[in-house]
NUDO-409467 format. One record per residue (C-alpha): residue in three letters; residue number from 1; x, y, z. Coordinates in nm, 2 decimals, m for minus. Example, Ala and Ser with C-alpha at 12.3 -4.5 7.8 and 13.67 -1.06 7.14 Angstrom:
BEGIN
residuo = ALA num = 1 u = 1.23 v = m0.45 w = 0.78
residuo = SER num = 2 u = 1.37 v = m0.11 w = 0.71
end
This chain:
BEGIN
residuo = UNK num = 1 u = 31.49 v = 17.68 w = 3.27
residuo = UNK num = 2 u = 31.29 v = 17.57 w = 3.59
residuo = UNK num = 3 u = 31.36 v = 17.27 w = 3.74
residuo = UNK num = 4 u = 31.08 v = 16.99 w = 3.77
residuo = UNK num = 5 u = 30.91 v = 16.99 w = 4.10
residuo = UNK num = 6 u = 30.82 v = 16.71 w = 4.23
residuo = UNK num = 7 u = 30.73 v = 16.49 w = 4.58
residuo = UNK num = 8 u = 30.98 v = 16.25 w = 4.74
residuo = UNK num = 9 u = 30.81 v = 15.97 w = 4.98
residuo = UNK num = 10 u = 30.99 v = 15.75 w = 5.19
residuo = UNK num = 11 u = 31.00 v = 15.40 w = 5.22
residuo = UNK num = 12 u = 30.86 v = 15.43 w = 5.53
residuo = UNK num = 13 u = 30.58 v = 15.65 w = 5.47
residuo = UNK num = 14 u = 30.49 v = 15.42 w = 5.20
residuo = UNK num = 15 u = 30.48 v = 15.11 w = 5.41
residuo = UNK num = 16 u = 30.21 v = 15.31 w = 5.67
residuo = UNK num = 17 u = 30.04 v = 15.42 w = 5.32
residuo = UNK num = 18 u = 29.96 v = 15.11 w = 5.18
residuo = UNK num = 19 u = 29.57 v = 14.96 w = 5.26
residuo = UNK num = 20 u = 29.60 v = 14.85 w = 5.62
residuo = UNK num = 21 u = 29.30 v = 14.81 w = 5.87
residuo = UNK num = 22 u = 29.41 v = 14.86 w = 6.25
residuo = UNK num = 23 u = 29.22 v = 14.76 w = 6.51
residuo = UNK num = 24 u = 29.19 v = 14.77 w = 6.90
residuo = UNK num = 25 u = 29.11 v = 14.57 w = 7.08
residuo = UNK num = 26 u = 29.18 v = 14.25 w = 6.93
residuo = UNK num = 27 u = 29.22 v = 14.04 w = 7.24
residuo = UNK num = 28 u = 28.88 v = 14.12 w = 7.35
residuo = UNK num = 29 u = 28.58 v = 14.27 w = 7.14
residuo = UNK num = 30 u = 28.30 v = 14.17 w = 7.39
residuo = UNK num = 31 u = 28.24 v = 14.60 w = 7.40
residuo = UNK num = 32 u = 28.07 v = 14.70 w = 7.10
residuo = UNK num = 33 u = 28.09 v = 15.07 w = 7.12
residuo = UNK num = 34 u = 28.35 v = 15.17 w = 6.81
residuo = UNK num = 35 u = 28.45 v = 15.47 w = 6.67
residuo = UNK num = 36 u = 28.65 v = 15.46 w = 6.31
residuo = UNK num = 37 u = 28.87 v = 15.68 w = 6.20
residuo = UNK num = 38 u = 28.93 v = 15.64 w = 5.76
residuo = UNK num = 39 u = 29.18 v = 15.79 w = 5.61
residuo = UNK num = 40 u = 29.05 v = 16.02 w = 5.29
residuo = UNK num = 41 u = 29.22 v = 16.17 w = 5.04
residuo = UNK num = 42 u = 29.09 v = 16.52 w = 4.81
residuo = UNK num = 43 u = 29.07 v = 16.49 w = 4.48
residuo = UNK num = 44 u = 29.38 v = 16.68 w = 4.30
residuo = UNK num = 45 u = 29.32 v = 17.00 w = 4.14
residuo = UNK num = 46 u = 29.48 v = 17.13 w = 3.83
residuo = UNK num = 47 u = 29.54 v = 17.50 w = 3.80
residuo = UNK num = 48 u = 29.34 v = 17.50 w = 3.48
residuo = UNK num = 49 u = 29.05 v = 17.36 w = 3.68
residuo = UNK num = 50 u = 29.12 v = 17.67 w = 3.94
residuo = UNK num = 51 u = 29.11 v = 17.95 w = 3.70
residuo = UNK num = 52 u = 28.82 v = 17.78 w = 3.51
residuo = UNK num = 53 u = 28.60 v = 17.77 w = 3.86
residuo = UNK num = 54 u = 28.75 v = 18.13 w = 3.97
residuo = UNK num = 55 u = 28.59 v = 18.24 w = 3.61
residuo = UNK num = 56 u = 28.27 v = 18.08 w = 3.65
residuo = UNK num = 57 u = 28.20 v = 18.19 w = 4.05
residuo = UNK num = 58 u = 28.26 v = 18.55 w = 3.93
residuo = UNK num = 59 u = 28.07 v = 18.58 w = 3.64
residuo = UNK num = 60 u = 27.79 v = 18.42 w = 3.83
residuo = UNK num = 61 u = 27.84 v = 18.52 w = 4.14
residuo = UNK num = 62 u = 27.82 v = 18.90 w = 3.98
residuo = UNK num = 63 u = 27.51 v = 18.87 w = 3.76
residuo = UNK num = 64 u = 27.31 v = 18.70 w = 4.07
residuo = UNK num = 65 u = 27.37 v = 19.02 w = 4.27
residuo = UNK num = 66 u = 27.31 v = 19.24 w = 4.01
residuo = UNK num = 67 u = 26.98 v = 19.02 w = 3.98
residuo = UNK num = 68 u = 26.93 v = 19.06 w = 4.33
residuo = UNK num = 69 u = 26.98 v = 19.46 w = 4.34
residuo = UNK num = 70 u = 26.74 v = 19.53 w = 4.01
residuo = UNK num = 71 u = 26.51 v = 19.31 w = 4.22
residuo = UNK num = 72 u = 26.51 v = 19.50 w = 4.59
residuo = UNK num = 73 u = 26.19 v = 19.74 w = 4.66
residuo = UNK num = 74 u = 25.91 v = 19.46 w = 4.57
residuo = UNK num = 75 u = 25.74 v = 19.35 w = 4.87
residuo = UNK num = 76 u = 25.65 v = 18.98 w = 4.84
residuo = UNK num = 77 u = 26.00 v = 18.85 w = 4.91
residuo = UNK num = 78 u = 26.05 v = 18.69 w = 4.53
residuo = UNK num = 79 u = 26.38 v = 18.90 w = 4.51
residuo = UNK num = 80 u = 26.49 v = 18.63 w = 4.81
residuo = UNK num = 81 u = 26.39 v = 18.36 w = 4.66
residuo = UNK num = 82 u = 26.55 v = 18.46 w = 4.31
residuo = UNK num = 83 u = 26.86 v = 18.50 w = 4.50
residuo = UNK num = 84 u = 26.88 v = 18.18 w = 4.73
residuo = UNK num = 85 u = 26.81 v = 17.99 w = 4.41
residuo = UNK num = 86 u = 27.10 v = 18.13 w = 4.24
residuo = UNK num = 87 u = 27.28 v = 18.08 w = 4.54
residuo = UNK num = 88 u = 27.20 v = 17.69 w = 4.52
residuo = UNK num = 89 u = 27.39 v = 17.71 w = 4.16
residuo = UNK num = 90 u = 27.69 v = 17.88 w = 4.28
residuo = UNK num = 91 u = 27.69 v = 17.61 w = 4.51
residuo = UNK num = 92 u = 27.75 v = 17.36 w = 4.24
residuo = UNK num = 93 u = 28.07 v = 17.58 w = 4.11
residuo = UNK num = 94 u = 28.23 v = 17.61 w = 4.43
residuo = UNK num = 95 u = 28.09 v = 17.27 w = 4.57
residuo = UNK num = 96 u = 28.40 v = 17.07 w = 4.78
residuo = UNK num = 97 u = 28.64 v = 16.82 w = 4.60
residuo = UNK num = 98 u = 28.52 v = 16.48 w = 4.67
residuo = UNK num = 99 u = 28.70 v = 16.27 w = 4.90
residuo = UNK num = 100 u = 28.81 v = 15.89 w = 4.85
residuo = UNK num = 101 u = 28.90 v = 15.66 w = 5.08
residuo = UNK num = 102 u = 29.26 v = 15.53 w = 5.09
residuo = UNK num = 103 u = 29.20 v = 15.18 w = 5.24
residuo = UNK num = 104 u = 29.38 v = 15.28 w = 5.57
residuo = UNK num = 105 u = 29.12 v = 15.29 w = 5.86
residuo = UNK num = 106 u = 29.15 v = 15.24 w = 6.27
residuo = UNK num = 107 u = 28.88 v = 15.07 w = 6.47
residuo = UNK num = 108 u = 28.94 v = 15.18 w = 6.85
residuo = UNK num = 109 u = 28.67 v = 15.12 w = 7.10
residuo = UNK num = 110 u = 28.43 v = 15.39 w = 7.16
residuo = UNK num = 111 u = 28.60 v = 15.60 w = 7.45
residuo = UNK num = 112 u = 28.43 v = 15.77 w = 7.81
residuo = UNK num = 113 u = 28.33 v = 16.12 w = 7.77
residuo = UNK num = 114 u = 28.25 v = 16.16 w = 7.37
residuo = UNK num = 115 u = 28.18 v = 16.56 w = 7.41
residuo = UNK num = 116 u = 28.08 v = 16.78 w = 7.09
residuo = UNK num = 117 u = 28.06 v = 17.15 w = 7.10
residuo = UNK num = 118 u = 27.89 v = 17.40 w = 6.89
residuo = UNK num = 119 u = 28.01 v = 17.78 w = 6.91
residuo = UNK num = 120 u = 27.92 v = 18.07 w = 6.73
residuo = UNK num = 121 u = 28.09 v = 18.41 w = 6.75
residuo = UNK num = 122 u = 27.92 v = 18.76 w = 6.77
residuo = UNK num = 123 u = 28.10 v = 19.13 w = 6.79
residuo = UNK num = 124 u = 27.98 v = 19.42 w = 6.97
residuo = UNK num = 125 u = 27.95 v = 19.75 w = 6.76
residuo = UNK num = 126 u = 27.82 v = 20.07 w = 6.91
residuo = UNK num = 127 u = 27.60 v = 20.19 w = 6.61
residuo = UNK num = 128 u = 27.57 v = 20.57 w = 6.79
residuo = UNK num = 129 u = 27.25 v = 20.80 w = 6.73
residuo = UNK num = 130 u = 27.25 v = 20.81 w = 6.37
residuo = UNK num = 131 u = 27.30 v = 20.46 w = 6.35
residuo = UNK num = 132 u = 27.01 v = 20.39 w = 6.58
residuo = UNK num = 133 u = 26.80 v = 20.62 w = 6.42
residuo = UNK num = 134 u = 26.85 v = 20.48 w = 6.12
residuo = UNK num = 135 u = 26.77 v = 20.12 w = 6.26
residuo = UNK num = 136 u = 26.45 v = 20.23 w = 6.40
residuo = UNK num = 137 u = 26.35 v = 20.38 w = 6.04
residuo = UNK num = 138 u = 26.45 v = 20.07 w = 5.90
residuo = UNK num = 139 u = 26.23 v = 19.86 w = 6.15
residuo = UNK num = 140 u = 25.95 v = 20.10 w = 6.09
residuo = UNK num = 141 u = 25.98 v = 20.04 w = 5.69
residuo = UNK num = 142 u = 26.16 v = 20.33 w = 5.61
residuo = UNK num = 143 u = 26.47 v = 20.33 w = 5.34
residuo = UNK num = 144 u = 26.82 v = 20.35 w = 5.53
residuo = UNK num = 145 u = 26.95 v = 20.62 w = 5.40
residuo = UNK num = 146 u = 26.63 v = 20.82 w = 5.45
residuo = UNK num = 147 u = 26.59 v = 20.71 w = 5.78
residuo = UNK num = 148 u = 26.99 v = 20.82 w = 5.88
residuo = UNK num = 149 u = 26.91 v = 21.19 w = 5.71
residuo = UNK num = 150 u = 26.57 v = 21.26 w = 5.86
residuo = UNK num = 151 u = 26.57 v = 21.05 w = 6.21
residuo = UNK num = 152 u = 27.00 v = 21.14 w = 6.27
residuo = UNK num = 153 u = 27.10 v = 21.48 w = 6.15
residuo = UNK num = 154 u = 26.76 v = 21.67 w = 6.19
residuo = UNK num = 155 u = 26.80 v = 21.57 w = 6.54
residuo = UNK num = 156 u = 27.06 v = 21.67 w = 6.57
residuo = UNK num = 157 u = 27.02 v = 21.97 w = 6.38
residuo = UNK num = 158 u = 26.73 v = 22.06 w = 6.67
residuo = UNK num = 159 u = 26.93 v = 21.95 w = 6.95
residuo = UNK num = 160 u = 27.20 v = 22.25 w = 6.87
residuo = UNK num = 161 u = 26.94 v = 22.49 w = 6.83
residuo = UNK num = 162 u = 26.83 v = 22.44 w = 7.18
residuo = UNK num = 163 u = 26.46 v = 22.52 w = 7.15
residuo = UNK num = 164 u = 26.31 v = 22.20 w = 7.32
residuo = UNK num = 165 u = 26.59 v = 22.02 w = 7.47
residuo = UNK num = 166 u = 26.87 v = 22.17 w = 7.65
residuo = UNK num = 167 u = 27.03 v = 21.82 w = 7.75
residuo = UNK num = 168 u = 27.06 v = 21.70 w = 7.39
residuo = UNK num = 169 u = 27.19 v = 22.05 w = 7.28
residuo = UNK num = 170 u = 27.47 v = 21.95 w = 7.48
residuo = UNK num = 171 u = 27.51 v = 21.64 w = 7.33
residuo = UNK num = 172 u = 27.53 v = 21.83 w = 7.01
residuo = UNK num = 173 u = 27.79 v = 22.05 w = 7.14
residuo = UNK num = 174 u = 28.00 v = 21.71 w = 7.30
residuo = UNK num = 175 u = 27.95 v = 21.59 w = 6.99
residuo = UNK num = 176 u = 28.08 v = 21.84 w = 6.75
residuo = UNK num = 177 u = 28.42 v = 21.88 w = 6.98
residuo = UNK num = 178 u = 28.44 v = 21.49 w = 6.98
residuo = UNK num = 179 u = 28.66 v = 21.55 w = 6.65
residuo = UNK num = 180 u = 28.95 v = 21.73 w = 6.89
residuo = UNK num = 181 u = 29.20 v = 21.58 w = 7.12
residuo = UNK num = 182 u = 29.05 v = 21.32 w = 7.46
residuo = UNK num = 183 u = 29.13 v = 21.62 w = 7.71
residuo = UNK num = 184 u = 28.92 v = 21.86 w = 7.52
residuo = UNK num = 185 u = 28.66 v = 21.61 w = 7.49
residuo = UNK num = 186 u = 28.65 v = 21.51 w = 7.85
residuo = UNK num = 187 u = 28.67 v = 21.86 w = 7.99
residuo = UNK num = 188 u = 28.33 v = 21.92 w = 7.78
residuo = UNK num = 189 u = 28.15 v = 21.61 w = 7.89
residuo = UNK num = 190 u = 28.26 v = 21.71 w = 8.28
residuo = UNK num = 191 u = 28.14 v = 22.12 w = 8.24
residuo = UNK num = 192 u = 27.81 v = 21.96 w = 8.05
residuo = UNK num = 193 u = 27.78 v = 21.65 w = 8.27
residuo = UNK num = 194 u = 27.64 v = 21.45 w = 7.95
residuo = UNK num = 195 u = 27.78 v = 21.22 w = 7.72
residuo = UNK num = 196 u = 27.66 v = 21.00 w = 7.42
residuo = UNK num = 197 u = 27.44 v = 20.67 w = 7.43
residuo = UNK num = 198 u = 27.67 v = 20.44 w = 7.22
residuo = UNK num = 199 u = 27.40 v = 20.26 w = 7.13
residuo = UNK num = 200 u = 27.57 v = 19.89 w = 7.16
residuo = UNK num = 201 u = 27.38 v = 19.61 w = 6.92
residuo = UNK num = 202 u = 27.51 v = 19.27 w = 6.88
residuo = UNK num = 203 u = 27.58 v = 19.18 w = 6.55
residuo = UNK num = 204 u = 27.61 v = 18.77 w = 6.46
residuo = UNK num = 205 u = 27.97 v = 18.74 w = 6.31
residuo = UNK num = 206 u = 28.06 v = 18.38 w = 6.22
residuo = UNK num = 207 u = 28.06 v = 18.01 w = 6.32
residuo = UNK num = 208 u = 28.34 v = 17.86 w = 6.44
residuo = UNK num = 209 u = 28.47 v = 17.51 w = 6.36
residuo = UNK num = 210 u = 28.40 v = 17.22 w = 6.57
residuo = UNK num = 211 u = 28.71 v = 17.08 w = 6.76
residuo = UNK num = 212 u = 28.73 v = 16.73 w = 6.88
residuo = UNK num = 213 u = 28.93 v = 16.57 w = 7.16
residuo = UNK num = 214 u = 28.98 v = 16.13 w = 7.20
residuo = UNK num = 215 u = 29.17 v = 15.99 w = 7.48
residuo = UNK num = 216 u = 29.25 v = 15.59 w = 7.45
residuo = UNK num = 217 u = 29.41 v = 15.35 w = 7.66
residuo = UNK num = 218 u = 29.59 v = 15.09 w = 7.53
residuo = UNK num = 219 u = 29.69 v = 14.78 w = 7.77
residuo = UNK num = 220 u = 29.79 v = 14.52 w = 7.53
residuo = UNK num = 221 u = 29.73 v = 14.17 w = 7.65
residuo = UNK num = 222 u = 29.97 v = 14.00 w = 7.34
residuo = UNK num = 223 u = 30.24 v = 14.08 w = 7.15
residuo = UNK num = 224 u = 30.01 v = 14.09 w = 6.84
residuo = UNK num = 225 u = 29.80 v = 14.33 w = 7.03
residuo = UNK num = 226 u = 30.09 v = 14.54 w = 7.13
residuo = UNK num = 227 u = 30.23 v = 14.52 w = 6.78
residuo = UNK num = 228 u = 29.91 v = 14.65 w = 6.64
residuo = UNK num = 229 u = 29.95 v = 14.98 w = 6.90
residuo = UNK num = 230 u = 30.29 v = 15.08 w = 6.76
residuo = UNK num = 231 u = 30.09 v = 15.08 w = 6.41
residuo = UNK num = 232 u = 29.82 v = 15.29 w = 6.53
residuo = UNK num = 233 u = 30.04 v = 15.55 w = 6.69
residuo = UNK num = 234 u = 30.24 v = 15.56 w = 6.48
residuo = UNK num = 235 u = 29.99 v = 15.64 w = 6.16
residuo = UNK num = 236 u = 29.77 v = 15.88 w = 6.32
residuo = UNK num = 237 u = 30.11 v = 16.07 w = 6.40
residuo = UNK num = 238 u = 30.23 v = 15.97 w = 5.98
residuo = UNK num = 239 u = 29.91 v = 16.14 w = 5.86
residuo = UNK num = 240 u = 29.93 v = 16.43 w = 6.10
residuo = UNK num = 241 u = 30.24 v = 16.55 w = 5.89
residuo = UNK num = 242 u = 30.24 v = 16.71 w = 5.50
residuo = UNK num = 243 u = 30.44 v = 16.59 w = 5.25
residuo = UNK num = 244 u = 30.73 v = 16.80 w = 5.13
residuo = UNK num = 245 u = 30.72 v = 16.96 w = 4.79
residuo = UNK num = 246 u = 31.05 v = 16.94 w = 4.66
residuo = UNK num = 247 u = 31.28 v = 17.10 w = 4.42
residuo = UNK num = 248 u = 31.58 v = 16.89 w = 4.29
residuo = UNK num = 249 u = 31.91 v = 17.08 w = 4.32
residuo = UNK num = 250 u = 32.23 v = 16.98 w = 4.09
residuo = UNK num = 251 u = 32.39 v = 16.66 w = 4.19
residuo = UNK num = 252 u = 32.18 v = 16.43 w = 4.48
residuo = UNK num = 253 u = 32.02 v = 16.72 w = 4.66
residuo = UNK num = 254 u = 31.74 v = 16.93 w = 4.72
residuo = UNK num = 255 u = 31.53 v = 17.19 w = 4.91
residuo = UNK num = 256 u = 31.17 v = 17.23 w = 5.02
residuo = UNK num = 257 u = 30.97 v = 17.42 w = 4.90
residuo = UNK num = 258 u = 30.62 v = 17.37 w = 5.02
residuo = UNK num = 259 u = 30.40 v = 17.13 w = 5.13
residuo = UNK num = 260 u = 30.06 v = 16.93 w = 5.03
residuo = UNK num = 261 u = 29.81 v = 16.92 w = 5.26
residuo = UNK num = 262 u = 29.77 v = 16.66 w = 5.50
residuo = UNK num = 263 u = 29.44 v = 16.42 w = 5.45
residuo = UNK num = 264 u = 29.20 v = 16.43 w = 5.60
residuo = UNK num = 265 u = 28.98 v = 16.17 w = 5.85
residuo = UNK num = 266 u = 28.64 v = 16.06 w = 5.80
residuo = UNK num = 267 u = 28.50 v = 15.95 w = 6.16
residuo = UNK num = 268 u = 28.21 v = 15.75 w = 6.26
residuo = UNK num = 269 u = 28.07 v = 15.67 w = 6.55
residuo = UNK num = 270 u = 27.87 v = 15.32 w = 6.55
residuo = UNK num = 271 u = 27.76 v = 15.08 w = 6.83
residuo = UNK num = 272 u = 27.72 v = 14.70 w = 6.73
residuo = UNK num = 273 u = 27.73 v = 14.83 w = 6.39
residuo = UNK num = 274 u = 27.49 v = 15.11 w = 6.39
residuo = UNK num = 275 u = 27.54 v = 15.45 w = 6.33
residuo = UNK num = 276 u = 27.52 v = 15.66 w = 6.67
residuo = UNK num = 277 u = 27.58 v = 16.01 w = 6.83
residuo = UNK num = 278 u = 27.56 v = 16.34 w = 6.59
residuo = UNK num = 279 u = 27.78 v = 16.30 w = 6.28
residuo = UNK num = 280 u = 28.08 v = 16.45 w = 6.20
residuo = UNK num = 281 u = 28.25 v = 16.64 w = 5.88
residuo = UNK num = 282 u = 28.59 v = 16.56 w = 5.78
residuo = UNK num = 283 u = 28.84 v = 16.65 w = 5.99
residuo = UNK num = 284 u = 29.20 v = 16.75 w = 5.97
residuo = UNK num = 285 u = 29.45 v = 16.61 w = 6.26
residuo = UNK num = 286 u = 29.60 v = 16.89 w = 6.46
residuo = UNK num = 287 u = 29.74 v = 16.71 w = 6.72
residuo = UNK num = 288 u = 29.88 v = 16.39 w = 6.86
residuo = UNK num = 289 u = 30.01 v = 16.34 w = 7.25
residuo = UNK num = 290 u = 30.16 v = 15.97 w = 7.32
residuo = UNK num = 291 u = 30.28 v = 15.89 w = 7.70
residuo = UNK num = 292 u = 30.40 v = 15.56 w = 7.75
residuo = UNK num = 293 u = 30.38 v = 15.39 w = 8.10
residuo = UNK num = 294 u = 30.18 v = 15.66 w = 8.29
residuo = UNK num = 295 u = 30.11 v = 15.48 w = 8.56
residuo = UNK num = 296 u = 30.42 v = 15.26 w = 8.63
residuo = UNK num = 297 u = 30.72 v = 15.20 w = 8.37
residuo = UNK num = 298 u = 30.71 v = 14.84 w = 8.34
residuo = UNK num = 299 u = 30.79 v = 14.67 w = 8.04
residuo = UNK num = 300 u = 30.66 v = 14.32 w = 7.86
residuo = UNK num = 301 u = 30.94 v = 14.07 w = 7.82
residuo = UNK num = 302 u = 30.95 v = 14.14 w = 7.47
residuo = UNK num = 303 u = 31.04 v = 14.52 w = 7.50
residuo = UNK num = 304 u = 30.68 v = 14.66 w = 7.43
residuo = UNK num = 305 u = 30.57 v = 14.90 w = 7.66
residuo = UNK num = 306 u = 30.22 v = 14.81 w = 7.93
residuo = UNK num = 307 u = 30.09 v = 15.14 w = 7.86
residuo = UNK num = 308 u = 29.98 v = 15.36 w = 7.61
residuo = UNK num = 309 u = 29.78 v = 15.63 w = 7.60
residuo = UNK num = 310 u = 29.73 v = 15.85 w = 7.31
residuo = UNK num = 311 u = 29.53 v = 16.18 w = 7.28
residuo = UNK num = 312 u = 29.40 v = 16.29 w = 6.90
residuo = UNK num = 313 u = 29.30 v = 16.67 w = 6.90
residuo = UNK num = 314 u = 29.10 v = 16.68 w = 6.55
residuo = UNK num = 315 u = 28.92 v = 17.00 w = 6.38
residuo = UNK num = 316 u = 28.63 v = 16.94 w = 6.12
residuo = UNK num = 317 u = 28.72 v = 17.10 w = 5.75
residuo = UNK num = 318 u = 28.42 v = 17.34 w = 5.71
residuo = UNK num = 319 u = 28.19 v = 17.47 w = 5.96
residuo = UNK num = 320 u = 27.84 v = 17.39 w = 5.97
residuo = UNK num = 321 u = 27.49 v = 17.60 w = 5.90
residuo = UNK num = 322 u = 27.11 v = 17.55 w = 6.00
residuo = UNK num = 323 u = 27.08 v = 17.27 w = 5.74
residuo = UNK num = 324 u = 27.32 v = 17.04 w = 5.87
residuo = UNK num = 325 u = 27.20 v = 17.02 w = 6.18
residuo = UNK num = 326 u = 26.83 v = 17.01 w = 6.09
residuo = UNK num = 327 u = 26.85 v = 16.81 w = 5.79
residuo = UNK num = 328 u = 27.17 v = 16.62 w = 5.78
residuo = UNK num = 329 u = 27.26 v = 16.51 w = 6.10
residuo = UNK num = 330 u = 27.55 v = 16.68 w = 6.17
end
């Protein structure tokens, strides 16, 4: 019989857990520039709920295609339509867990240098004579694999007969040896002095998720102030970490054997209370760099160090599309 698997939390990681609002500066909030980091938490899953969505997305997910494929060949467009509407009600299957708040939020002040960076990715594919061939058919309204047969092979079919072009019978003949080893193949490209156009296209490939980088300061001016630093490092660098799923072993111990995700961080930027600067999707933390005293290593009479600088290297959950940007604010 399995054993019960369950989470163990600490005492400490319950005391950084509880509702807590952190805050700096305290000493001196004459700069109204903030940026606010909440903690959020996803909504639990059970594995019924997983199988049931997997179950819906394909059975939907299959008919909308098949919709989509009885529909290609009319020439207004409707078929697109059809398909992005469907594609609005898979949305609603596979639509993101909501997220709560936990009550555990940072204020810091807003630092220099906010910096936000969009990237896409795009691959380079050499799409030969065929595949250009084929492109151009396509362009000129011709079906693919029409435009592959008639404007690739009976090219090349003429080129090897070497009636009108002597240059691309050669490129017939480099072509057909291509299939034996590199030597062979260079000796025949050096005696005929030609070789293939690769045809290189670009071809979009994906967007990348946003990554974000803070840098604060903290010179505390009391010992309330410096108190209230030691909190702050210390529970952006508590939610950084997972929790351990356990699995109880006879007698008092056990082993790990997994781990829940880390939550995530909501983070707004606001001046005097106003939403500013672009907006940004959850995030998960991926890193957290403390140095204390960088500049000298003095201490305050009560122990606390002058000096603290932290550095929070975040990375947004899910990347963004047109929409977001155009619509949503992201």
């Amino acid at each position: 019989m399995s054993e019960e698997v369950e989470q163990i939390t600490t005492e400490g990681e319950e005391s950084v857990r509880s509702t807590i609002e952190l805050e700096y500066p305290r000493d001196n909030r004459d700069y109204q520039g903030r940026i606010i980091f909440n903690v959020m938490k996803e909504q639990e899953t059970d594995l019924g709920d997983v199988f049931g969505n997997i179950e819906k997305l394909g059975s939907k997910g299959f008919k909308a295609l098949g919709d989509l494929l009885e529909s290609i060949g009319s020439s207004d467009g409707s078929e697109m339509t059809s398909f992005d509407a469907k594609n609005e009600e898979l949305a609603t299957v596979v639509n993101h867990r909501p997220l709560t708040a936990l009550g555990r939020q940072v204020s810091l002040y807003l630092p220099i240098g906010l910096q936000y960076r969009d990237n896409v990715a795009y691959d380079n594919m050499d799409i030969g004579g065929m595949g250009a061939a084929a492109e151009q058919g396509l362009i000129s309204g011709r079906g693919a694999i029409t435009s592959m047969i008639d404007g690739g092979m009976k090219t090349v079919a003429a080129g090897l007969k070497g009636a009108a072009n002597k240059d691309v019978a050669k490129l017939g003949a480099v072509k057909l040896v291509s299939a034996l080893p590199d030597e062979v193949t260079g000796a025949f490209k050096s005696a005929a002095g030609v070789t293939s156009n690769p045809n290189t296209r670009v071809l979009f490939k994906q967007v990348n998720l946003r990554e974000f980088s803070f840098v604060f300061k903290f010179i505390p001016t009391s010992k309330k102030e410096a108190d209230e630093v030691k909190e702050i490092v210390k529970l952006f660098r508590t939610e950084l970490y997972p929790e351990n799923i356990v699995l109880p072993l006879p007698g008092e111990s056990a082993i790990s054997i997994g781990y829940r995700f880390p939550n995530k961080f909501q983070i707004d930027i606001e001046y005097n209370g106003k939403e500013i600067a672009t907006k940004i999707k959850p995030c998960y933390l991926r890193d957290v760099g403390v140095t204390y005293n960088n500049t000298a290593m003095s201490m305050h009479s009560d122990g606390n160090f002058q000096e603290t600088e932290m550095t929070l290297a975040f990375q947004e959950s899910r990347t963004l599309n047109r929409k977001d940007v155009e619509e949503d604010g992201f």
